[in-house]
N, C-alpha and C positions, 0 to 999 in steps of 0.2 A: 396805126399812128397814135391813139389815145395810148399806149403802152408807153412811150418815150418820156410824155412831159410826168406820167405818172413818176417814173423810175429816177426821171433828173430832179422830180421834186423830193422822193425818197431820199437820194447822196445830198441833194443839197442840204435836208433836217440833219442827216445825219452828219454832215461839218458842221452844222452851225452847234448842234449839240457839245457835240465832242472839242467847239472852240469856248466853250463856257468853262472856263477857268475853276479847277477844283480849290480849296483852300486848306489848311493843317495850321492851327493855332498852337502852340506850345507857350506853356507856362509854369515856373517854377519860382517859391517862394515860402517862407516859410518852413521849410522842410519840407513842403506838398507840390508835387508835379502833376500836373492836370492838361489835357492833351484831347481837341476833338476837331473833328475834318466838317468840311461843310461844301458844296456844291449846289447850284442856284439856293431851291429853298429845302436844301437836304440838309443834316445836322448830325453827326454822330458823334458820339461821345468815343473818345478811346481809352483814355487812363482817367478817372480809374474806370475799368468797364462799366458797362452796364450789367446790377444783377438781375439773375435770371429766373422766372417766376418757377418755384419749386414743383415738378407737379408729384400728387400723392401716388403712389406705386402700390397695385393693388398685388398682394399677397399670390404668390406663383402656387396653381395648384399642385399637391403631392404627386412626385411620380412611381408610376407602377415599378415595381421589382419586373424584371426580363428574367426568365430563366437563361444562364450562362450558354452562349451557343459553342456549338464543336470547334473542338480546334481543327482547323482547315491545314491544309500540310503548305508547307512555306513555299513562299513562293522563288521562284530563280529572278538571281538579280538580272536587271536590264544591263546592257551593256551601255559602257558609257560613250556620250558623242565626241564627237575633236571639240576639244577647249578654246572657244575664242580668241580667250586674253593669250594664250600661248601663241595662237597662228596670227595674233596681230605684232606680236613679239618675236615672234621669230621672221616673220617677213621683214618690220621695219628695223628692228634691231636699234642699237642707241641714235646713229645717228636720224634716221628718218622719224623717233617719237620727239626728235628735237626740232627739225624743221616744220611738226606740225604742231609743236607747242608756241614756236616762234610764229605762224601763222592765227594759232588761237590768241595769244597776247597782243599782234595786230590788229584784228577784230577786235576784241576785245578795250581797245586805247581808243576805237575810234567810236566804237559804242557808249564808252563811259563820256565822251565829250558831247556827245547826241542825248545821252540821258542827263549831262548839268543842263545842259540849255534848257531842257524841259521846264526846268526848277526856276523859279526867280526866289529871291528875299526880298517879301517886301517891308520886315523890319527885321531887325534883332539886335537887342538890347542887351548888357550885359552889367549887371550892379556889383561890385566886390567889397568889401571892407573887410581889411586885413585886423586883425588885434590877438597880442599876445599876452602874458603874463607883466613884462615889462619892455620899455623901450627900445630897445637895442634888439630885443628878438622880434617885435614888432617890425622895424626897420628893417629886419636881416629877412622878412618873412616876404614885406612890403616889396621886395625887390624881388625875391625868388619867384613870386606869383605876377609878376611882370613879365618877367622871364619866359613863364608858363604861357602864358596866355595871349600877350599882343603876337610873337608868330604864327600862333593858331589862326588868330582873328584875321590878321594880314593876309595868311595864304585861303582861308575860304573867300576874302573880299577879291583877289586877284584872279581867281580861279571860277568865282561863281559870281552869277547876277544878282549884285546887292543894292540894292534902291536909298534903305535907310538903314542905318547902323551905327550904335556908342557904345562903346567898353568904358567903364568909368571903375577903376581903382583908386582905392583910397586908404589911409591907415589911419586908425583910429587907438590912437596911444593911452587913453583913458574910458575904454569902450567897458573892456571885460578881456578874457580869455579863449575866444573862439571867433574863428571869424565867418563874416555873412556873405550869404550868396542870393541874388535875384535874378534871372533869368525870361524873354519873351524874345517869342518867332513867331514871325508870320510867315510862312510857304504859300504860295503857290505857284500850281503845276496846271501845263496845258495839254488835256489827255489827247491831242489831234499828234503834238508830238512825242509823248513818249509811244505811245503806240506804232510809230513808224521807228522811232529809234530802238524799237525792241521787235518790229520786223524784219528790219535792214541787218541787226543781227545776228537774227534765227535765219535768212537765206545766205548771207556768207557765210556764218560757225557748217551751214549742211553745206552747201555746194562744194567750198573750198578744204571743211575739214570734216567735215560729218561722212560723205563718202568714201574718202580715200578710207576711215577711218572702218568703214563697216564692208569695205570691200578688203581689209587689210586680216578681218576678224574672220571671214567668212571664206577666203582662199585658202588652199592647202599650202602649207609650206613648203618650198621649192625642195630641200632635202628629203622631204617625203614623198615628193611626188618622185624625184630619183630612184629614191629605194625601192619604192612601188612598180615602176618599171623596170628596174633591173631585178627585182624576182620574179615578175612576170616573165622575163625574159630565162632564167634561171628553168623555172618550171619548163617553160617550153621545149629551150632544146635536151631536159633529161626527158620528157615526153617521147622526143625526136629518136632519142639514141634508145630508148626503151623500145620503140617499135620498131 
């Protein structure tokens, strides 16, 4: 009976764990992008890495000369096994690598939509200032880079959980000849769910397509099992008529 409340208090640390919300900072500015994860009071740098304490490399001793051993006589090739990719190929032929490509792209659509929910934004900022050489290419740039960008911006706010978010373009007609970029994300992800939305499909991709797929690899091809019985057959009755 002491075994029970032990084990429900184990799963229970391990949700409460796993519902502590990891975070991914992203920052760009200046020409320098700078990028580090953090989890309760965990902290990792990602870009630029962290360097790594060089260690000194102690001198490899001399190796002995071997006198050259006999040449051994060759050996006979193995023979080789039945080819997978062949007997998965020839069992399902075009049409059945298509129904279980349409099956993987299934999974697959519903995995990706299990793996955005994971994700929230909880900022992202975006700074632009357009400038060219003179006004008119300015204007002409001002607008291409609208173009570029608020669709972008639109379909990850549609499609993903964004909290807080400005795009701020702007043209700068007496700036210079180049234009600026400032960039900040905040991510965070809840590792209770992506770990189930990357459960949910590792046992569809096997049950639904991972077996057919390695029962497909590993059966003989139906024309060869033919063949194989009809000179079984073959030998037999010259056996027959021989005796």
């Amino acid at each position: 009976m002491t075994a029970l409340p032990i084990i429900a208090g184990i799963i229970i640390l391990f949700a409460l764990i796993l519902s502590i919300r990891a975070h991914i900072h992203i920052q760009y500015e200046a020409d320098e992008l700078t990028a580090y994860a953090s989890w309760a009071f965990i902290k990792i740098p990602l870009i630029p890495a962290p360097e790594k304490q060089s260690k000194e490399k102690k001198p490899a001793p001399a190796k002995q000369e071997t006198p050259a051993k006999e040449q051994s006589a060759p050996k006979e090739p193995k023979p080789k096994g039945p080819n997978p990719l062949k007997n998965f190929y020839e069992n399902e032929r075009i049409e059945g690598i298509i129904q279980i490509l349409k099956k993987l792209l299934a999974i697959t659509g519903r995995f990706g939509r299990r793996f955005v929910n994971s994700f929230v934004i909880d900022e992202m900022i975006l700074d632009i200032i357009v400038s060219k050489s003179d006004a008119a290419q300015t204007a002409e740039e001002y607008g291409k880079m609208c173009y570029r960008v608020f669709p972008v911006t639109g379909a990850v706010c549609a499609n993903c959980n964004v909290k807080k978010y400005a795009v701020n373009i702007n043209p700068d007609y007496i700036g210079g000849s180049f234009n600026k970029y400032a960039f900040v994300m905040e991510l965070s992800l809840n590792p209770r769910k992506l770990i189930n939305a990357v459960l949910l499909f590792a046992f569809a991709a096997v049950f639904k397509v991972g077996i057919r797929v390695f029962k497909s690899m590993t059966k003989q091809p139906e024309t060869a099992q033919t063949a194989q019985k009809n000179t079984n057959n073959e030998n037999q009755n010259i056996s027959e008529s021989g005796a």
